[in-house]
N, C-alpha and C positions, 0 to 999 in steps of 0.2 A: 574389770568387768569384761566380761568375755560375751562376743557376738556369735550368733549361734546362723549357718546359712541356713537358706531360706531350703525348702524340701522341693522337687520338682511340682508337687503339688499347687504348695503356696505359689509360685511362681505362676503357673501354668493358671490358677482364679485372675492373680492378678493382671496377666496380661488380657485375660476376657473379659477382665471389670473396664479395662482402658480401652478395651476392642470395641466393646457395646456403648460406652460413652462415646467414641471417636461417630459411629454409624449414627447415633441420635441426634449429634450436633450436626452433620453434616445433611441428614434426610430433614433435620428441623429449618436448616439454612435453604435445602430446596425447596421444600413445603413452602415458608415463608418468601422466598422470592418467585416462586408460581403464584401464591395468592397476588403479588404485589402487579405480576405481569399481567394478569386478568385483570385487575384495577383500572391500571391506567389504562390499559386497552379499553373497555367500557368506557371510559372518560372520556377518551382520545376524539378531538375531531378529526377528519379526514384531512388530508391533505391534496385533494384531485379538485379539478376545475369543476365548478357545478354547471350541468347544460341547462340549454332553455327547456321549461316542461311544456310550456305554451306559449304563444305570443298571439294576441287580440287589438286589433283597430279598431280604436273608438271615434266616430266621427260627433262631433259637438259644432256650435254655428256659435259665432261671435261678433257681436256690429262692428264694423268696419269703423275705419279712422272717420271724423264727419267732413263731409262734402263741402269742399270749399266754393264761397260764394265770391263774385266779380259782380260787380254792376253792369245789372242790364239782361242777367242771366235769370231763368226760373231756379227755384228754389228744388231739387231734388232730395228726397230726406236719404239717410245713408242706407245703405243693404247691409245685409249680413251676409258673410261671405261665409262658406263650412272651412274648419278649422278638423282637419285628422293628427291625430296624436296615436304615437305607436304604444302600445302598454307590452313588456316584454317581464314574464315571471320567472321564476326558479323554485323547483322545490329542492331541498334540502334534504341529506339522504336520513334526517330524523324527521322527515316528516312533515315541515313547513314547508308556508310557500310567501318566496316574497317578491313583491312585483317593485318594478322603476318605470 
């Protein structure tokens, strides 16, 4: 059986069929890890320290411990003394906000 060589022809399809196969695998590999880097980026949280967006004092009153009594003493009922509490929030760069 006798092999007959290829003609510069046949040669010259074949290396375009492997030229054009080599470009679709490699632009389908970029495609596909662009879609994948846009993914996880939209996913992604941030990684930066969130600042304060507001911070608000709220003052509220609360009765005091009650008044201790001695003999011999009048009786004074206890006060309320104001109690301020710091409310400090964050918004979040999607949008919430969350206070401590």
């Amino acid at each position: 059986m006798r092999t007959y060589p290829r003609t510069p022809q046949q040669r010259d399809r074949r290396f375009a069929r492997v030229r054009t196969m080599t470009q679709t695998v490699l632009i389908g590999s970029g495609v596909a890890s662009g879609a994948f880097v846009a993914y996880a980026a939209s996913t992604a949280k941030p990684l930066v320290a969130q600042r304060p967006a507001t911070t608000s004092s709220t003052t509220t009153t609360q009765p005091s411990s009650a008044a201790t009594q001695t003999p011999g003493t009048v009786y004074t009922p206890p006060t309320t003394a104001p109690v301020t509490t710091t409310t400090t929030c964050y918004t979040t760069p999607s949008g919430s906000t969350v206070c401590y």
